[in-house]
N, C-alpha and C positions, 0 to 999 in steps of 0.2 A: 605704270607710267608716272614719273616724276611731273610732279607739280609743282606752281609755286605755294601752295600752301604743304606741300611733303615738304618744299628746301627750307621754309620755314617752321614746319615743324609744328603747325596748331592747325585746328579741324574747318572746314568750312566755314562754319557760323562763329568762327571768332570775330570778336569786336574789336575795332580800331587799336583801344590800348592794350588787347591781349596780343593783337602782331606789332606793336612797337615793342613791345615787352622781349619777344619771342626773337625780333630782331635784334634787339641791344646786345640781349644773351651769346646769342651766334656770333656775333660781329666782336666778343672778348675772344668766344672761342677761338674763332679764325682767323685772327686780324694776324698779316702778316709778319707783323713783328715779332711773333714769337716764335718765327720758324725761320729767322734769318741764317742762324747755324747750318741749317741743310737747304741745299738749293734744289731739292727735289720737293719736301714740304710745303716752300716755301713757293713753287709754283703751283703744287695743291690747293695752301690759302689764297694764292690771291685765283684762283680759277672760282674757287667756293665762295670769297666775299664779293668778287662780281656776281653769281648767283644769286649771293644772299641780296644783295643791295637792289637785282632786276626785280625781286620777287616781290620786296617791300616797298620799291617805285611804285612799284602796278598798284596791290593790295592798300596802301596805307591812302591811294586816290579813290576816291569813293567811284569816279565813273568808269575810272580805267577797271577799279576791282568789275564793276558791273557788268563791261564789255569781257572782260575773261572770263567772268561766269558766263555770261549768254552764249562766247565760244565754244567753252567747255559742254555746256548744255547740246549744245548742236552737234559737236564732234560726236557726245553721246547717244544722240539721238540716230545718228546715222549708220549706229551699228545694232539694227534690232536682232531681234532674237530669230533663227530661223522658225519657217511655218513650218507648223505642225501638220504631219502627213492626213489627209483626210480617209475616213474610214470605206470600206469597200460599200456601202448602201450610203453613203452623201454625194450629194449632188454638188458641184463647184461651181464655178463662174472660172473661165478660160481667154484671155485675150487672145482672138488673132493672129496667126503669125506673120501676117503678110502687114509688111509697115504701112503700105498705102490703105490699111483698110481700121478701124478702129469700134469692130463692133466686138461687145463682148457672147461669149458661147455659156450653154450651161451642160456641163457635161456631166453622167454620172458616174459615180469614181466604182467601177466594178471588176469590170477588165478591159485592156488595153485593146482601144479600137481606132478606128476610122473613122474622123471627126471632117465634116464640112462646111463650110460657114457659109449660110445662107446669102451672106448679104454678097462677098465679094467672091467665089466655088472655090475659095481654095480648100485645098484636102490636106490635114495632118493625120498622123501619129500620134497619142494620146495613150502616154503610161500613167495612172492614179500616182503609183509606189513610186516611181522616180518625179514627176513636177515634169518631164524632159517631154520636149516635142522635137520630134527628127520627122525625116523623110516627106519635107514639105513639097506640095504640088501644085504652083500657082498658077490659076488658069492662061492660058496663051495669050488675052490680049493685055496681061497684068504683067509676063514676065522681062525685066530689062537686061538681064545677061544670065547665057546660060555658063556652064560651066568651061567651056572651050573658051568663052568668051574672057571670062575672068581669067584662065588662066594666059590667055596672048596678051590681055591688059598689064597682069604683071611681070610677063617677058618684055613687053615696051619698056617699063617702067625703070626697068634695071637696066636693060642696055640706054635707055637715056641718060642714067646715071654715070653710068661709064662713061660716054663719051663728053659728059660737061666736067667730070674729073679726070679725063683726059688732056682736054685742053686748059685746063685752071690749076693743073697740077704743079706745072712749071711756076706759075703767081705765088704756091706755097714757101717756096724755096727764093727766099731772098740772100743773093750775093751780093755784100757791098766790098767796093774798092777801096773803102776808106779805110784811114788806118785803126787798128782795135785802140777804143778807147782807152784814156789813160787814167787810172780814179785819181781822183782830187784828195786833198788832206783830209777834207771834210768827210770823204767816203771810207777813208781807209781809219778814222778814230772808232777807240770804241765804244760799245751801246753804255749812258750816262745811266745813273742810279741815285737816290737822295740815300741820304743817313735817315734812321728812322729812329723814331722817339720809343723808348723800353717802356714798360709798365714794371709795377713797384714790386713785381717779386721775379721780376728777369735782372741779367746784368746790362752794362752798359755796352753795348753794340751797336755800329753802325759803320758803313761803307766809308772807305777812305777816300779822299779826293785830293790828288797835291796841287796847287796853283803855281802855274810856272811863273817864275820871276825874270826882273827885268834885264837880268845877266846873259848876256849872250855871247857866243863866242863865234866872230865872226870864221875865223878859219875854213873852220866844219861847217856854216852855217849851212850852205845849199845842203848836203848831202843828211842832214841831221833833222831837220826842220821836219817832216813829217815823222820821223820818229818821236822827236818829242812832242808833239799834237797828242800823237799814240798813248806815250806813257804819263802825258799831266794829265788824261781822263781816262784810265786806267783804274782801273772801280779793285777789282777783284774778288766781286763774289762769290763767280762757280767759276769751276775748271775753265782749263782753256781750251779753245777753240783754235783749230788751225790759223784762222785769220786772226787771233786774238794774240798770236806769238810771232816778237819782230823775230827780223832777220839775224843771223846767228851773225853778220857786217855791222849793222848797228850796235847790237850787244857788244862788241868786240869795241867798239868808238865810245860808248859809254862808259865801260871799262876802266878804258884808259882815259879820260876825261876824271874821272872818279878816281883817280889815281893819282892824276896831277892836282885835286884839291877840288874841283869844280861841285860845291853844296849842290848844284840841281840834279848834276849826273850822278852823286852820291844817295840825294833822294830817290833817283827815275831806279836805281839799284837794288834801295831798298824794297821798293815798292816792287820788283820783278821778285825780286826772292820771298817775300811776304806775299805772295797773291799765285808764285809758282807759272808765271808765265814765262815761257823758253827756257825755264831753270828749274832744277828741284826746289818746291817750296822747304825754307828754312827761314825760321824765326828769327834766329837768333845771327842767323848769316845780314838778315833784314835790318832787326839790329845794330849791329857792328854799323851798316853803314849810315844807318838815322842819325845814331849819335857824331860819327863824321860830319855830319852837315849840319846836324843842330850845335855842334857848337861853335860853326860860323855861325849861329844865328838865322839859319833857316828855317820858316816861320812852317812849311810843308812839312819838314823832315822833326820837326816839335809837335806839332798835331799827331805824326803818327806814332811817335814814342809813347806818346799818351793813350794813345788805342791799344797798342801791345799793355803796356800797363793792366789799363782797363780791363781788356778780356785777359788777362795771364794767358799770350801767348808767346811761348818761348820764356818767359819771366811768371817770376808767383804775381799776382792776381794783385796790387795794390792800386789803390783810389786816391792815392795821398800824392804819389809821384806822378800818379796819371794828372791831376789836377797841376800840379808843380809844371808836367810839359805844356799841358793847354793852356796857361794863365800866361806862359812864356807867348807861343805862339798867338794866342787873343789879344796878347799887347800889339803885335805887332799887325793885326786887322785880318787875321784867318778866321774867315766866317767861323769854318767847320770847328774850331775848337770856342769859340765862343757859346756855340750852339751845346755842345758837350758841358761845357763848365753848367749850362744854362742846366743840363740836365743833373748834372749831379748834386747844384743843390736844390730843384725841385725834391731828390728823391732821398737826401739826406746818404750819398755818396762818397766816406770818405772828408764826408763836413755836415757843419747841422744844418740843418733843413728849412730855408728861407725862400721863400717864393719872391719876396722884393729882389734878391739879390739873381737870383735866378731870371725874372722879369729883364732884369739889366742887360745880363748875357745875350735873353733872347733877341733882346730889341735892337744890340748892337750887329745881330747875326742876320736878322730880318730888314733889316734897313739896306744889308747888301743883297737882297732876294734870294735868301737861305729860304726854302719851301717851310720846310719842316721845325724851321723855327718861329716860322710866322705859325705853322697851325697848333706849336706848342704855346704861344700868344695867345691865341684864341681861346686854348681850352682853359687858359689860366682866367680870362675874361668870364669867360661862361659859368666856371667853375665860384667865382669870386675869389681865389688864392692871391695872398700878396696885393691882390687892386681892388675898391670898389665890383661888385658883380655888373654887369655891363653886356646883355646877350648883342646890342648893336656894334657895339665895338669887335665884341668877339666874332659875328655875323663879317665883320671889315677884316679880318686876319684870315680867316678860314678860307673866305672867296681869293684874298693873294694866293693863298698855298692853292689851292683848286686850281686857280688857273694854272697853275704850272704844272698838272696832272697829278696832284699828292690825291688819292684817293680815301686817307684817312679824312680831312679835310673834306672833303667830300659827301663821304656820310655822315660829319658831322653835320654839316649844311641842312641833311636832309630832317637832323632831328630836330633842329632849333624851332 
């Protein structure tokens, strides 16, 4: 049976700093970040770092630890060991069969006889070798139902059933007249994701996100308006989902929007062919159209050239051009690439390795409530890189990103 000291991985009698230790440990191994590439690992870490984080709530609290041992003690406790068969010359002690009667018998364990209890005449059956008392016979002014009895009690029992799910059966079945709902923009977008911060021997990865600008075309408006909801939060990090793929009418309008020049339907393009929603995923089809709109100057369709860069997808692998995109779209106030710049030179990406300068990025990207740039703030605080060391300050960034569900951020909290 999994415990929290198995998910942690140290013996009962460990000491406070041997499960923080034992937590840290687990929490590199598993920390989502390094299984963003597959979305099936990737729901294994975060199932395991909720484990791990439940285990060391409890454990790393002296009362809570206390209360789960005393459970654990109980639960153990209430599986003893079966009794041991008594030998055919011992004598036992026998409770009663009869619930209204509560005297104990001493019986000797020989052979299998005809036992009566003095106090209330009932008569059993008494096997040593089985523990089993059958064929009880409680005397006449003791007994409350006999066997006919019981059984018409449970013929009542069922036909009463029947006839109350008879009549409340109809209450089951609700037909309304109204008309089927119709989902709101807000229901049909899809499920939000942050970009996550790499550790120093992975690459630079993280979830794309385009911000729709302020260009609108009114023509199409009505007919377009929850497609584009759709595709400015349009993540793409696992496959897609039926609901996850517009309609083959909107695809068609984006198309041709992107055709006539329009940077956002060029980016909503790219991003369908990079993420393989309604479309064969291709890179480099993604590509093509990023660069269409980044060189209107679109500040989305720049952030994302800079992600392909970064992971070499569709393109070799450089941190110079990926930098080159993001600095582009950073000017122009795209958290997500500020956040990016922020990481490459924390990790010396492509550029030397300046945590002031990094600092900067972060602060510009956190100011707009980038999660994850707030909690790469923090650890910079905590860490003292680039700023005075500062756990209060850092303690101020972590709890921003928390609140917004970043559970890295989170566990950070819990170790300060």
């Amino acid at each position: 049976m999994e415990t929290y000291y198995s998910i942690l991985e140290v013996p009962e009698s460990a000491t406070s700093e041997e499960i923080k230790h034992a937590y840290r440990l687990l929490l590199q191994v598993w920390h989502p970040d390094r299984f963003h590439h597959s979305p099936v690992l990737l729901a294994k870490a975060e199932k395991k770092t909720r484990e791990i984080n439940a285990a060391f709530n409890t454990l790393s609290n002296p009362s809570l630890k206390q209360r789960y041992d005393e459970g654990r003690s109980t639960s153990h406790a209430g599986k003893a060991p079966p009794k041991p068969k008594p030998s055919r010359a011992e004598a036992r002690t026998v409770p009663c069969p009869n619930a209204a009667c509560n005297s104990i018998l001493r019986v000797t364990a020989k052979t299998i006889g005809i036992v009566t209890c003095p106090s209330c005449r009932t008569t059993f059956r008494y096997d040593p070798e089985r523990d089993d008392k059958w064929d009880i016979n409680l005397p006449e002014d003791t007994k409350n139902f006999t066997s006919a009895q019981m059984a018409m009690l449970a013929i009542a029992v069922i036909f009463a059933l029947v006839v109350v799910w008879t009549f409340t059966g109809k209450s089951k079945i609700i037909v309304s007249n109204k008309p089927a709902h119709t989902h709101t923009d807000e229901q049909e977008t899809l499920p939000k994701s942050e970009p996550f911060a790499f550790n120093e021997d992975e690459r630079v990865v993280h979830t794309a996100a385009v911000r729709d600008t302020a260009e609108t075309h009114h023509e199409h408006l009505d007919r377009l308006e929850p497609m584009q909801r759709q595709m400015a939060q349009a993540l793409g990090r696992a496959p897609s989902s039926p609901s996850d793929i517009i309609s083959d009418v909107d695809r068609q309008q984006l198309k041709r929007l992107a055709s006539q020049g329009s940077p956002w339907a060029q980016t909503q393009l790219g991003q369908l062919y990079a993420n393989g929603r309604g479309v064969p995923q291709d890179y480099a089809t993604a590509r093509g159209w990023y660069e269409k709109a980044a060189a209107q100057s679109h500040a989305g369709a720049q952030a994302q050239l800079g992600q392909l860069y970064a992971n070499g997808l569709g393109v070799p692998q450089d941190y110079t051009k990926a930098r080159q995109w993001w600095e582009q779209a950073a000017l122009q106030g795209n958290a997500l690439a500020q956040f990016n710049l922020g990481q490459l030179y924390v990790y010396g990406r492509g550029v030397p390795q300046h945590y002031a300068t990094a600092r900067g990025w972060y602060e510009k990207a956190a100011a707009q409530g980038h999660a994850w740039a707030q909690a790469q703030l923090g650890q910079l605080y905590a860490n003292g890189r680039g700023v005075p060391q500062d756990y209060a300050t850092a303690r101020g960034w972590y709890e921003k990103a928390a609140a917004q569900g970043n559970t890295w951020a989170q566990a950070q909290l819990a170790l300060l």
